[in-house]
N, C-alpha and C positions, 0 to 999 in steps of 0.2 A: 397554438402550442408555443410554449417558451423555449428557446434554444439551452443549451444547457452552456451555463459563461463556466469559467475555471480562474482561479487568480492570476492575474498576471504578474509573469516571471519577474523577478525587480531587475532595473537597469543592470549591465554587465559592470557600471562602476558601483551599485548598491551590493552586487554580491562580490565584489573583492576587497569591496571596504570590510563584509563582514566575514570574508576569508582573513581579512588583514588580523583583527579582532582573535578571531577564533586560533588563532597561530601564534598571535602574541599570548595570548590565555593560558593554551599548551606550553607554551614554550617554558611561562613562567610557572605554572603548574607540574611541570614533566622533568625539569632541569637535572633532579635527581635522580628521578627513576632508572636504575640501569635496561640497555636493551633485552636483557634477558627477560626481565620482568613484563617490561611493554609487549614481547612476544605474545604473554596471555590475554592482549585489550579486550577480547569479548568476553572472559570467563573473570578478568579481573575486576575486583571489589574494592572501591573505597571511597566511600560515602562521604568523605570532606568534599570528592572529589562532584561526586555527583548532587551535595548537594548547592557547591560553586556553580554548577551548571545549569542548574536549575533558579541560581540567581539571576544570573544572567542571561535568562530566559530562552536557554537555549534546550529546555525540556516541554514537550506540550507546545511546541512551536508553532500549529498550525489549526488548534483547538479554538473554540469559542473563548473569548475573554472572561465570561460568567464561570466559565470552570476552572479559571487560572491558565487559560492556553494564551496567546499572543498573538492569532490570526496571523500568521505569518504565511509565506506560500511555501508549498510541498520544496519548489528549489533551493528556497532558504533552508531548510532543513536538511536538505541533502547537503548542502554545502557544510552544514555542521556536522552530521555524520560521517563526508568524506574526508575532511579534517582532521577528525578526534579518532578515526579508524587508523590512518594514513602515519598518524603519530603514535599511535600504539596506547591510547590512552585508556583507563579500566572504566568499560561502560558496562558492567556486567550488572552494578547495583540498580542501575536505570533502564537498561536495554530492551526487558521485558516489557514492564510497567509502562514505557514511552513507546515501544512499537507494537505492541498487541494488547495485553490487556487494557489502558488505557484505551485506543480506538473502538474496541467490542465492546466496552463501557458506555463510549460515545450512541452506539447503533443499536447495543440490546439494552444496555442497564436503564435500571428507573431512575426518577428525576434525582431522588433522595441517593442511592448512591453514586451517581455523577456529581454532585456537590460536595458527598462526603469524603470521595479518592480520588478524582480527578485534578484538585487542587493540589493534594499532600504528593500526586507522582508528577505535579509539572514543577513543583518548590524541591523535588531531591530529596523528599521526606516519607517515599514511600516506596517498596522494590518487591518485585514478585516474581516468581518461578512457576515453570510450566513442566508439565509430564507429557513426553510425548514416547510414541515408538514407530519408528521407521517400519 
């Protein structure tokens, strides 16, 4: 039986390099927004916004390469979400699409639509909404 391996975390100076990154990003991204606005960073929309983010490959972060993800490890990804959260930044256009839809794509979708959406939500070029009720 195979143990089950998990990525390893990157060095504590790879992820403050790209704490450093993600903060100069924001910083140069955010400069205008006033705080009232960043108040809404999980409901807020704007897709210049997300899809900068997705340039810089900080959408689909931890995806296969074949789907447009960057194989990057779960911590990397955290570090970008606690960043762009931390800064009040509008991840609403991505939020969906990069934390659930996208992954259930990953585990139930067919081959053909993993190719066809998986690439457009890790580029910033694709956003989705969910119905739920508590």
């Amino acid at each position: 039986m195979n143990p089950i391996r998990f990525a390893t975390p990157p060095r504590h100076e790879a992820a403050e390099a790209l704490r450093h990154d993600v903060r100069a990003f924001l910083h140069d991204r955010l400069a205008h927004v006033p705080p009232i606005r960043r108040a809404d960073s999980w409901t807020g929309v704007d897709k210049d916004f997300t899809r900068a983010m997705g340039a810089r490959g900080w959408l689909g972060m931890t995806w296969p390469k074949c789907y447009g993800g960057h194989e990057r490890s779960a911590f990397e990804r955290y570090v970008v979400m606690e960043e762009t959260l931390a800064a009040g930044a509008p991840v609403g256009a991505h939020w969906i699409g990069d934390r659930q839809s996208g992954p259930t794509l990953l585990k139930f979708g067919t081959e053909a639509q993993r190719r066809a959406v998986l690439p457009r939500i890790a580029a910033g070029q694709a956003m989705f909404c969910i119905g739920m009720s508590e």
